[in-house]
TIDRENVEX-583008 format. One record per residue: residue in three letters; x negated, z, y of N, C-alpha, C in turn; residue number from 1. Coordinates in Angstrom, 1 decimal, padded with zeros to 4 digits, m for minus. Atoms other than C-alpha are relative to their C-alpha. Last residue first. Example, Ala and Ser with C-alpha at 12.3 -4.5 7.8 and 13.67 -1.06 7.14 Angstrom:
<nodes>
<node type="ser" n_xx="000.9" n_zz="000.0" n_yy="m001.1" ca_xx="m013.7" ca_zz="007.1" ca_yy="m001.1" c_xx="000.8" c_zz="000.8" c_yy="001.1" seq="2"/>
<node type="ala" n_xx="m000.9" n_zz="000.0" n_yy="m001.2" ca_xx="m012.3" ca_zz="007.8" ca_yy="m004.5" c_xx="m000.9" c_zz="000.0" c_yy="001.2" seq="1"/>
</nodes>
This chain:
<nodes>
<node type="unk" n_xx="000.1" n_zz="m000.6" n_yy="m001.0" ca_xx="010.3" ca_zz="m036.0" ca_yy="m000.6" c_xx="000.5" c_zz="m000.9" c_yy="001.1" seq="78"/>
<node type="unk" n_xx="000.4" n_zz="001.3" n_yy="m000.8" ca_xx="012.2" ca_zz="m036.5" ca_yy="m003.5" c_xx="m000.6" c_zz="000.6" c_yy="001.4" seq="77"/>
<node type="unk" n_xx="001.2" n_zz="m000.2" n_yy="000.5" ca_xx="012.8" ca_zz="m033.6" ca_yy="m005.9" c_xx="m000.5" c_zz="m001.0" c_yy="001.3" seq="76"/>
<node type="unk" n_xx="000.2" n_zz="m001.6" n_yy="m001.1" ca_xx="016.3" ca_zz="m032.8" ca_yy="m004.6" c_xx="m001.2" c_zz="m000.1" c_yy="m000.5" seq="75"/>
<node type="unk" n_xx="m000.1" n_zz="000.2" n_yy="m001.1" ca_xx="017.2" ca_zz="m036.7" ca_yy="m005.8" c_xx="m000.7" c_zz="001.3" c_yy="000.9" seq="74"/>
<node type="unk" n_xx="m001.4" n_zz="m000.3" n_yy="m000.1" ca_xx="015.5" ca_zz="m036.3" ca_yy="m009.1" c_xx="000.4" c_zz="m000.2" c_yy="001.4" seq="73"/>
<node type="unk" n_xx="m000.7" n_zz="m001.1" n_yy="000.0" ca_xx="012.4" ca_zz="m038.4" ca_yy="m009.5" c_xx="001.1" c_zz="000.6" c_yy="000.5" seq="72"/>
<node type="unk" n_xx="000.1" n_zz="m000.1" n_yy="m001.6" ca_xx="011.6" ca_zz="m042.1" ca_yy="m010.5" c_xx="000.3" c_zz="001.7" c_yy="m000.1" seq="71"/>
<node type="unk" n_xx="m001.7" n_zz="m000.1" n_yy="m000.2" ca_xx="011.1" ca_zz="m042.0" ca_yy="m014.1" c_xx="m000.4" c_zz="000.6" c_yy="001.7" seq="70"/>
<node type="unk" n_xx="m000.2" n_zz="000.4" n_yy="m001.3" ca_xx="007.3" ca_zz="m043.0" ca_yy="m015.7" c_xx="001.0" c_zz="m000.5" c_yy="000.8" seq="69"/>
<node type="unk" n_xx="m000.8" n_zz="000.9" n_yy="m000.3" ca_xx="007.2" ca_zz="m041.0" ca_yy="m018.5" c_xx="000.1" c_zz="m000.3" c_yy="001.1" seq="68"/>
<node type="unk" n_xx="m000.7" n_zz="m000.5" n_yy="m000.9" ca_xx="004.4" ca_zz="m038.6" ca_yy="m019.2" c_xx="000.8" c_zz="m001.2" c_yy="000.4" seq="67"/>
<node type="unk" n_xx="m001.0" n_zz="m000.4" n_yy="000.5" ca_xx="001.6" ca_zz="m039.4" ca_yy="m021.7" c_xx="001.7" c_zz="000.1" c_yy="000.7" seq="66"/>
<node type="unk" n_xx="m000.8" n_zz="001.3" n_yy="000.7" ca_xx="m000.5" ca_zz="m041.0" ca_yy="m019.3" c_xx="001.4" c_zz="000.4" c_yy="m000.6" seq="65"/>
<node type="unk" n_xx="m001.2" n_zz="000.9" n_yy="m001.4" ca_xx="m000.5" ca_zz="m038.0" ca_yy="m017.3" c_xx="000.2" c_zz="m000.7" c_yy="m000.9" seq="64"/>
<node type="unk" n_xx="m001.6" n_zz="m001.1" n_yy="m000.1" ca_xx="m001.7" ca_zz="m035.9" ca_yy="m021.1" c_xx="000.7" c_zz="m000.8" c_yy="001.4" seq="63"/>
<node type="unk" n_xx="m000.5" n_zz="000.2" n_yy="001.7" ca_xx="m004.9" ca_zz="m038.4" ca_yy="m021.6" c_xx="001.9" c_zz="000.4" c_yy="000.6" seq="62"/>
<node type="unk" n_xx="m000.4" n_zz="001.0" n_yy="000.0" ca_xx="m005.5" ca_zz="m037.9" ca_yy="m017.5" c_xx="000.8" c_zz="m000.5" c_yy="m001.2" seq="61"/>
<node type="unk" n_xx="m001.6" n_zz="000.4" n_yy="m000.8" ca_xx="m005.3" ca_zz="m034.6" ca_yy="m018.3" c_xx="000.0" c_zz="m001.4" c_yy="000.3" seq="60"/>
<node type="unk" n_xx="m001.4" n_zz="m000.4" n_yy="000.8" ca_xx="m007.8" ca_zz="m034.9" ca_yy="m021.5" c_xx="001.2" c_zz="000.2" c_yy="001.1" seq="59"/>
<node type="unk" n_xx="m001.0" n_zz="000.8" n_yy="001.3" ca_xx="m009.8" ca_zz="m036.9" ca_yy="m019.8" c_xx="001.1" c_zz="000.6" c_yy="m000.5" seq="58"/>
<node type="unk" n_xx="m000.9" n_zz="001.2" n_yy="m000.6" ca_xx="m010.7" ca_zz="m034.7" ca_yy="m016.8" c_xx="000.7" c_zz="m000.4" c_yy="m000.4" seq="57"/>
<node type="unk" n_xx="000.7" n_zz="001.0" n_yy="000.6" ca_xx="m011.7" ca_zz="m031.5" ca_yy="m018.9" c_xx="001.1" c_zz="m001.5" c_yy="000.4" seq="56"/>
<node type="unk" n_xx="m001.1" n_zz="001.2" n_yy="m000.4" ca_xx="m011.2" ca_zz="m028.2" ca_yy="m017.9" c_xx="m000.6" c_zz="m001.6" c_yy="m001.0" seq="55"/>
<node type="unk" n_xx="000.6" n_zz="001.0" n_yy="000.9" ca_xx="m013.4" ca_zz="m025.8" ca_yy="m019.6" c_xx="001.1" c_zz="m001.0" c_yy="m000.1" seq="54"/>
<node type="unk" n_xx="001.2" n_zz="000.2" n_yy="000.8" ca_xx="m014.5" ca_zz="m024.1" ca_yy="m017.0" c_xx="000.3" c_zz="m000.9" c_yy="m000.6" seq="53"/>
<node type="unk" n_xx="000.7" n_zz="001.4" n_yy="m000.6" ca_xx="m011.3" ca_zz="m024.3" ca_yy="m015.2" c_xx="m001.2" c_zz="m000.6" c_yy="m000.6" seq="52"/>
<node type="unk" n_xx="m000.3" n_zz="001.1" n_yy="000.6" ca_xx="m010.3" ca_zz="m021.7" ca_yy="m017.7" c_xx="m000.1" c_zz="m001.8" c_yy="000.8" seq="51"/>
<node type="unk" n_xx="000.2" n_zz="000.7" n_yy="001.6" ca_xx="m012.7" ca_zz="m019.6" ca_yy="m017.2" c_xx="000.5" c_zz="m001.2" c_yy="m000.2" seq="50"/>
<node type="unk" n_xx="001.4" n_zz="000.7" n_yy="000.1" ca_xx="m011.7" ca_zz="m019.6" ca_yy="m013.2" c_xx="m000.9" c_zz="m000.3" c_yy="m001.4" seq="49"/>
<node type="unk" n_xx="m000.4" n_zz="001.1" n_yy="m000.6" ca_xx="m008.0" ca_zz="m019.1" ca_yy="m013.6" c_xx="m001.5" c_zz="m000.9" c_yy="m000.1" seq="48"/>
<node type="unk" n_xx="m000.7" n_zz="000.7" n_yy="001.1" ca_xx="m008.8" ca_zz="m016.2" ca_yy="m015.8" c_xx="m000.2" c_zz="m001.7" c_yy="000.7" seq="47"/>
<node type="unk" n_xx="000.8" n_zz="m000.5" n_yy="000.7" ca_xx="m010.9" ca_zz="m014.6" ca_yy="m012.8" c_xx="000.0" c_zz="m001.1" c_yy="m001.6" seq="46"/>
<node type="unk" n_xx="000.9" n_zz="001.1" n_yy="m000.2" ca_xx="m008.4" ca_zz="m015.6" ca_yy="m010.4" c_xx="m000.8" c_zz="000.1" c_yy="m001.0" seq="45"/>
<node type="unk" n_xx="m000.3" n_zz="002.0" n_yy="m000.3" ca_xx="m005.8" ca_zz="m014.2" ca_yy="m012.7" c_xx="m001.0" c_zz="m000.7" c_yy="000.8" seq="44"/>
<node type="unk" n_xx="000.1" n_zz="000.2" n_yy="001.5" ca_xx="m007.8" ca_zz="m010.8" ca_yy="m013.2" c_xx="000.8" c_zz="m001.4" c_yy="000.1" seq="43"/>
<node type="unk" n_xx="001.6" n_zz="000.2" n_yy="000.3" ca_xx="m008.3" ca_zz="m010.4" ca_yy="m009.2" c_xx="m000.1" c_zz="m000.3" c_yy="m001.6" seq="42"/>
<node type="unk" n_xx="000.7" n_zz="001.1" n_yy="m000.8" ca_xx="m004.6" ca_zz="m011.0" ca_yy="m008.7" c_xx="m001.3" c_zz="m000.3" c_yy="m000.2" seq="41"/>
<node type="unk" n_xx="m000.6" n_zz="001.4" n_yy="000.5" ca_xx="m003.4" ca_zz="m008.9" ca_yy="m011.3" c_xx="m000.3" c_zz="m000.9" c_yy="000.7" seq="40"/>
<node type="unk" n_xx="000.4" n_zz="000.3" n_yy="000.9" ca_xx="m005.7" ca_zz="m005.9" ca_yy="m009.8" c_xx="000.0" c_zz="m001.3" c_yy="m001.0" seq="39"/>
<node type="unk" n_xx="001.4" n_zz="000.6" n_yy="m000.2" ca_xx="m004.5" ca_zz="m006.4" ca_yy="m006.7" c_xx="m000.3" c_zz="m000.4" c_yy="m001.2" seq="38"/>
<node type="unk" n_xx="000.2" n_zz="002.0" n_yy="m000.3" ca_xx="m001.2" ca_zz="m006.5" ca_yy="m008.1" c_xx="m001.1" c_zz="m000.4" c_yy="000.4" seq="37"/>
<node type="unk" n_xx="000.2" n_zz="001.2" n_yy="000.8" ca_xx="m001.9" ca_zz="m002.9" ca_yy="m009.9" c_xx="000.4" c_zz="m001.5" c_yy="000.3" seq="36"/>
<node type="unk" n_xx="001.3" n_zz="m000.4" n_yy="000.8" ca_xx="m003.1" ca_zz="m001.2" ca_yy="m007.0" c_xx="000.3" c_zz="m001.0" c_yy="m001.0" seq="35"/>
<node type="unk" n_xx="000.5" n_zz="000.0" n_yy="m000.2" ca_xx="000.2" ca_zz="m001.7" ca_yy="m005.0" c_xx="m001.4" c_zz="m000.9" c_yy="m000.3" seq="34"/>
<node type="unk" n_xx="000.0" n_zz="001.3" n_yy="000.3" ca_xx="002.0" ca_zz="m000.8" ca_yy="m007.6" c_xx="m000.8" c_zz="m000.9" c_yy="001.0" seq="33"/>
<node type="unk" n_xx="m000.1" n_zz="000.0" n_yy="001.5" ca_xx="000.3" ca_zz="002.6" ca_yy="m007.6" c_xx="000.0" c_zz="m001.7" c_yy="m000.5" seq="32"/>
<node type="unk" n_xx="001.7" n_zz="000.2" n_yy="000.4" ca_xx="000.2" ca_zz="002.9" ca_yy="m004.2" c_xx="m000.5" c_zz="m000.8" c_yy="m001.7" seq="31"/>
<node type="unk" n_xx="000.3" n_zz="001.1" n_yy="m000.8" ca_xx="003.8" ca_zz="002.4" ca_yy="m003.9" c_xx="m001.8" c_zz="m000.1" c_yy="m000.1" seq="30"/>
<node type="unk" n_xx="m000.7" n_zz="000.8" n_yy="000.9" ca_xx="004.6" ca_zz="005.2" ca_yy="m006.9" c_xx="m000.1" c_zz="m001.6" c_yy="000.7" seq="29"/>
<node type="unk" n_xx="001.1" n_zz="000.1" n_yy="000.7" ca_xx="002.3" ca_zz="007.5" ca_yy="m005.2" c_xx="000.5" c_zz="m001.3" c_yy="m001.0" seq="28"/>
<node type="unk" n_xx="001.7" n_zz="000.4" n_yy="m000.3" ca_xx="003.9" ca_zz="006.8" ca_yy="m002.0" c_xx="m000.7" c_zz="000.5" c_yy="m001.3" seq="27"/>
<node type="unk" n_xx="001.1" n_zz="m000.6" n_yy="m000.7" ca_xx="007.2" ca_zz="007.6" ca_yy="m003.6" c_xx="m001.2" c_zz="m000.7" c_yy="000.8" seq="26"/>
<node type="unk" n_xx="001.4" n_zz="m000.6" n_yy="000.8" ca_xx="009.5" ca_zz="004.9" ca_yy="m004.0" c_xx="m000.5" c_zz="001.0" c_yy="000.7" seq="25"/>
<node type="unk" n_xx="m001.3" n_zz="m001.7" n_yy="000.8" ca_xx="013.3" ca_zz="004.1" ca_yy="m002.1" c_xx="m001.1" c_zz="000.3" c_yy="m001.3" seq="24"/>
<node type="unk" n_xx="m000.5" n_zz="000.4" n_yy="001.5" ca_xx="011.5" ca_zz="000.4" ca_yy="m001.2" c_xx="000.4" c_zz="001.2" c_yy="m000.5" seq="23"/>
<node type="unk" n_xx="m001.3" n_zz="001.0" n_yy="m000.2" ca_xx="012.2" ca_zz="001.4" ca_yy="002.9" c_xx="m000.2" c_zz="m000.5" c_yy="m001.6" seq="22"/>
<node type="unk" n_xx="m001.0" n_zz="m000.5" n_yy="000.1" ca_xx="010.0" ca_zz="004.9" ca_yy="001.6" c_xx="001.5" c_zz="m001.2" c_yy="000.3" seq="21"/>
<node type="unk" n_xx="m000.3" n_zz="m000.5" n_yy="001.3" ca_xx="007.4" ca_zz="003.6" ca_yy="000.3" c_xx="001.5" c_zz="000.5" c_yy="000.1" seq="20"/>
<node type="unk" n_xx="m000.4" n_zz="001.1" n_yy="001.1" ca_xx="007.0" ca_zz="000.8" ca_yy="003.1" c_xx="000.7" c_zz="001.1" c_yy="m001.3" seq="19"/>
<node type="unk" n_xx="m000.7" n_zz="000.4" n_yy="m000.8" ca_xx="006.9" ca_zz="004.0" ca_yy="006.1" c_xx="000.8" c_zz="m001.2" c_yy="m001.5" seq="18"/>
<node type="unk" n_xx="m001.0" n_zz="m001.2" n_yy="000.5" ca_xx="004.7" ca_zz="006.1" ca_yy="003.4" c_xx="000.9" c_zz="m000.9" c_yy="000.8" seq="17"/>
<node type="unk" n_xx="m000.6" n_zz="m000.5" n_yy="001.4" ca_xx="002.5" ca_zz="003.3" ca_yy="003.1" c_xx="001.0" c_zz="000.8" c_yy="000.0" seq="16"/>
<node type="unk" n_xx="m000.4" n_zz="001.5" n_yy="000.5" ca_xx="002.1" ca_zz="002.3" ca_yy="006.9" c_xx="000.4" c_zz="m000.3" c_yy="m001.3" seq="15"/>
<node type="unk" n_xx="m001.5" n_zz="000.0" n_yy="m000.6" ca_xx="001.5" ca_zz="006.0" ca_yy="007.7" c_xx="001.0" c_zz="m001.4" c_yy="m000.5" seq="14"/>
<node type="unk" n_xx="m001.3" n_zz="m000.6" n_yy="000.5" ca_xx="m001.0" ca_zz="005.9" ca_yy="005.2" c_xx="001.1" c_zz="000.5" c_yy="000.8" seq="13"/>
<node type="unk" n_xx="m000.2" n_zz="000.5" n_yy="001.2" ca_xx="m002.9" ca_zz="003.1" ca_yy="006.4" c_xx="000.7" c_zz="001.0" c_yy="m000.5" seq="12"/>
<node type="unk" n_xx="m000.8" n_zz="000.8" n_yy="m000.2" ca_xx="m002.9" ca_zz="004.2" ca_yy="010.0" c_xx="000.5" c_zz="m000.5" c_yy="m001.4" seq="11"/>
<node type="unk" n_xx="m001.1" n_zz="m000.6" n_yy="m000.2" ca_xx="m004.2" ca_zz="007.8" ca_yy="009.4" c_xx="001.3" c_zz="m001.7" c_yy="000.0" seq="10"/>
<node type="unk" n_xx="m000.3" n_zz="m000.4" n_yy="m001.5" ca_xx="m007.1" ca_zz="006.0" ca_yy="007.8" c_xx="001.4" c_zz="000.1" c_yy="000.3" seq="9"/>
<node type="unk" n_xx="m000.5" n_zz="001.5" n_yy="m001.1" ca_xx="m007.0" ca_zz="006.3" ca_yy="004.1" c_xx="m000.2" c_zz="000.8" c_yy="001.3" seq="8"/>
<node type="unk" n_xx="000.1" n_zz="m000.1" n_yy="m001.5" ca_xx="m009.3" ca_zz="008.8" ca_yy="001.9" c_xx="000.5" c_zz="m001.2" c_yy="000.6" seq="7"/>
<node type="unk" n_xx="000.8" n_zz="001.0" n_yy="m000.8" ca_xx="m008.8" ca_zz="008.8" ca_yy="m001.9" c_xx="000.6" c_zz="000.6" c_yy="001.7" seq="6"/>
<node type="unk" n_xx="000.0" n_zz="m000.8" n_yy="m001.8" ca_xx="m007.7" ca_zz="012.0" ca_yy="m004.3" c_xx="m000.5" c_zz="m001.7" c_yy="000.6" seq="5"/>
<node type="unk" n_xx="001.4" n_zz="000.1" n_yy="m000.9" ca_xx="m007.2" ca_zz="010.6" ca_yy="m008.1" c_xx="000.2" c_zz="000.3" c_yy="001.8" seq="4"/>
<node type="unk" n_xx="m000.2" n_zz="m000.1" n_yy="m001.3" ca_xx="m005.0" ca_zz="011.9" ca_yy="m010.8" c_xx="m001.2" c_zz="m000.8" c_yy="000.8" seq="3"/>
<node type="unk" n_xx="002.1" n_zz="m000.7" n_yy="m000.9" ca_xx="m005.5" ca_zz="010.8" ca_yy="m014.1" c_xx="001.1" c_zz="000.3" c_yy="001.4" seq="2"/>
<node type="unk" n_xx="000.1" n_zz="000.6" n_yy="m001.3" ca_xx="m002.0" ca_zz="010.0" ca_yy="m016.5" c_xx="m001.1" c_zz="000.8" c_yy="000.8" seq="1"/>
</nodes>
């Protein structure tokens, strides 16, 4: 495991230790997770965007066609 030192404004780590402590975590353990959802966020858009690349109209229209044409469930209905 690395260590690392960073600099927050007094407001940002009041506002961390206040959250770390109503989820019953440390603040390194809130930082932490934190850190890795950005991360998961910035790697899903990222992913999200390849694979739009190599979208391809037809083939979903291809695949709607496919799909049966059934009214929807009653809690589905708007």
């Amino acid at each position: 495991m690395s260590a690392l030192s960073i600099r927050l404004p007094d407001s940002i780590h009041n506002r961390a230790k206040v959250l770390a402590k109503k989820e019953h975590v440390s603040i390194n353990q809130f930082l932490a997770s934190a850190l890795i959802e950005k991360i998961s966020a910035l790697d899903t858009e990222k992913y999200l965007l390849q694979r739009g690349k190599r979208a391809s109209k037809k083939k979903f229209l291809d695949a709607l066609n496919k799909t049966p044409s059934v009214e929807p469930l009653e809690e589905d209905r708007l």
